[in-house]
C-alpha positions, 0 to 999 in steps of 0.5 A, spaced: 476 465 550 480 471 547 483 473 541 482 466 539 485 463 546 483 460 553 483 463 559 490 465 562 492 461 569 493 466 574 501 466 573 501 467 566 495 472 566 500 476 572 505 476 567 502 477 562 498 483 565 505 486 568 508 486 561 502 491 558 503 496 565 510 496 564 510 499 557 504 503 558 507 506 563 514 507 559 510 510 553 516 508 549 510 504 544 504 506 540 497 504 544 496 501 538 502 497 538 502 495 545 494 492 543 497 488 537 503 486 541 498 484 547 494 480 543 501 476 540 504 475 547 497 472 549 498 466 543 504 465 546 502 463 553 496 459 550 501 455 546 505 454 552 499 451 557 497 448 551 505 444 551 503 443 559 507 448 562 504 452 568 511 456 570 517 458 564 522 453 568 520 448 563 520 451 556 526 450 552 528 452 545 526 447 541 519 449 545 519 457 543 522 455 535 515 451 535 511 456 537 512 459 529 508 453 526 503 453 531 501 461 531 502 460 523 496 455 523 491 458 528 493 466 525 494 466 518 498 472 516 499 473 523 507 472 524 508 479 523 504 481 528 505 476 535 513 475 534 515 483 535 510 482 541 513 475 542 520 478 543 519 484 546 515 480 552 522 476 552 527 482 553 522 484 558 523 477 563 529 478 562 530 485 564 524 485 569 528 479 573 522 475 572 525 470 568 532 470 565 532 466 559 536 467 551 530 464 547 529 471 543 534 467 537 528 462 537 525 466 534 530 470 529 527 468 522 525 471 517 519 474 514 517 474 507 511 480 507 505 478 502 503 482 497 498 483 493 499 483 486 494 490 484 494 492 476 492 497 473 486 500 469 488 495 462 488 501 456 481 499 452 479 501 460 483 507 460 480 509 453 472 507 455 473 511 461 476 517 457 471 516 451 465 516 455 467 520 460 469 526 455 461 526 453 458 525 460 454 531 463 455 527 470 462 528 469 463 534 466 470 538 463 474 538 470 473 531 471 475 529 463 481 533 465 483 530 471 482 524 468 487 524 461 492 528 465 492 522 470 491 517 464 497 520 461 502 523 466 500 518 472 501 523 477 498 522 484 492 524 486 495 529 491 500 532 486 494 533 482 489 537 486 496 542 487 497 543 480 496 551 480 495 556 474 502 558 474 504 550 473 502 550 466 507 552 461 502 553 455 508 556 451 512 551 452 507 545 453 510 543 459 507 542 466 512 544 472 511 541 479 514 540 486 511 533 487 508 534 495 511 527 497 518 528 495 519 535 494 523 535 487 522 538 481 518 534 475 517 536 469 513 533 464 510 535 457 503 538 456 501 533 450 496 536 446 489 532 449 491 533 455 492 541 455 485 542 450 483 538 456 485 542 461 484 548 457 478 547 456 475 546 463 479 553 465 476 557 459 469 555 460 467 551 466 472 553 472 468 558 477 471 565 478 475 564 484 481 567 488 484 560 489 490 558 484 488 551 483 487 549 477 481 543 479 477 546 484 470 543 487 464 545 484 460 547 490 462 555 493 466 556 496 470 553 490 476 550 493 482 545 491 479 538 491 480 533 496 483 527 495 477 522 496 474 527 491 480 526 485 478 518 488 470 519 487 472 521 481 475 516 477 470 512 481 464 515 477 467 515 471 468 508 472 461 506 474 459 511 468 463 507 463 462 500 466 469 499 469 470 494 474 474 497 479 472 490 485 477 484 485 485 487 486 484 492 482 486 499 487 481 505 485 482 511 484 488 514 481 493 510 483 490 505 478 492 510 472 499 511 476 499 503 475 498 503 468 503 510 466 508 505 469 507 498 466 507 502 459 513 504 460 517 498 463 513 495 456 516 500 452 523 498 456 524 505 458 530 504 463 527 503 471 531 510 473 528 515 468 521 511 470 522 513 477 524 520 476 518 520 472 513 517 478 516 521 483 519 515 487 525 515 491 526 509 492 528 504 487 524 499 489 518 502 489 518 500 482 518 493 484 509 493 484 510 496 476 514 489 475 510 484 479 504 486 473 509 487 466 507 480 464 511 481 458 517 481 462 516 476 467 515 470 462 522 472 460 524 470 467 520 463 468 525 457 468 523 450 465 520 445 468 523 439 462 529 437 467 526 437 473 524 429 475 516 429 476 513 422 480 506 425 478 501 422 472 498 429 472 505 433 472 509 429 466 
């Protein structure tokens, strides 16, 4: 067996086979896409020998529509991979002369995609971490700063790593940046923790180097951090001030972004200025921050007093 199905009858599996050498040889799809729509098409014709087909002449409509809840029930999660593939196998029968056939509107549906509902650190987790942090020899001054600049701005891990000694305007107490992912322009008020923080690393921790960027690694040649070094730091300080970061919750910077923008929306700030702040493009980027404003979706739920119930357990 393969990909969970039965070997193929010599028809289907010439097919099949032909289909994966026509795209490979046109270069028009990813060999990552070609592999996930290999792996789909083959479902499909495992649940078509299973209906008892053995050519295409006998398949109909109502045949190609019921292989939706037939692939929902062995490939859980699995429709938004095998139906492109499932379709693109049908445009290539057709344009291949194989078979001619008009199921590809069998499978026209619509697919709500799954997602998962990531909060942030809560602020009691936020304040652990910073307050023990702040005295912790293993994290040091850097990456107190990093951390309180992220508690308290929610830049990305990415804009951090960047930020340079001319980005922050110690007299006007304002950090200026142009956000890498974006390219627009973010001002931002340096609060007074977060610049002695800040300051307090550059003065009596940061080591002498030519490099422009504020955070540096603490190993020569001191260049700008990394990424997976902004993650392992706030990784560290919370395993140093025992947050859990399993389950759902994301690690790393994003979490701290999580917690900027809920504050926010609970704070009823409105959605635009929350984006601009953030440094989303789109206003739906600020759907994940609603999915976790508790406080607001209670507003949004609907009782259930006028809808009839059959059932002891629910009245």
């Amino acid at each position: 067996m393969r990909n969970g199905t039965k070997k193929l009858t010599k028809y289907f599996s010439e097919v099949h086979r032909a289909y994966i050498s026509e795209q490979i040889a046109t270069g028009v799809l990813m060999e990552t896409t070609i592999k996930s729509y290999k792996s789909g098409i083959r479902y499909f014709l495992s649940y078509l020998e299973e209906r008892g087909h053995t050519t295409f002449e006998t398949v109909d409509k109502p045949c190609v529509s019921a292989f939706v809840p037939w692939i929902s029930e062995r490939l859980p999660g699995g429709l938004h991979t095998a139906l492109p593939g499932v379709r693109s196998f049908f445009r290539f029968l057709n344009e291949s002369e194989t078979f001619r056939q008009d199921w590809d509107m069998s499978l026209r549906i619509v697919l709500a995609r799954k997602r998962k509902v990531q909060p942030g650190f809560t602020q009691g987790e936020i304040d652990r971490m910073l307050s023990v942090s702040k005295n912790s020899r293993v994290c040091g001054k850097r990456d107190f700063a990093i951390l309180i600049l992220a508690a308290n701005t929610g830049l990305r891990s990415v804009d951090i790593i960047h930020l340079r000694l001319g980005d922050v305007d110690w007299r006007k107490n304002e950090i200026r940046i142009i956000q890498h992912k974006t390219d627009n322009e973010l001002t931002l008020p340096l609060l007074p923790d977060v610049g002695n923080a800040i300051a307090d690393y550059i003065l009596h921790e940061r080591p002498a180097s030519e490099c422009r960027n504020i955070f540096l690694s603490t190993k020569f040649p001191h260049q700008k951090l990394s990424n997976q070094g902004v993650c392992n730091i706030v990784v560290r300080a919370a395993n140093v001030s025992s947050v859990d970061t399993g389950g759902t919750k994301q690690h790393g910077i994003r979490s701290f972004r999580r917690s900027v923008g809920l504050r926010m929306l609970e704070a009823e700030i409105p959605l635009d200025l929350i984006r601009e702040v953030l440094g989303h493009r789109s206003p739906n980027a600020i759907k994940p921050y609603l999915s976790i404003d508790h406080t607001h979706l209670q507003w949004c739920a609907l009782t259930l007093n006028d809808i009839e119930t059959s059932r002891r357990e629910l009245q």
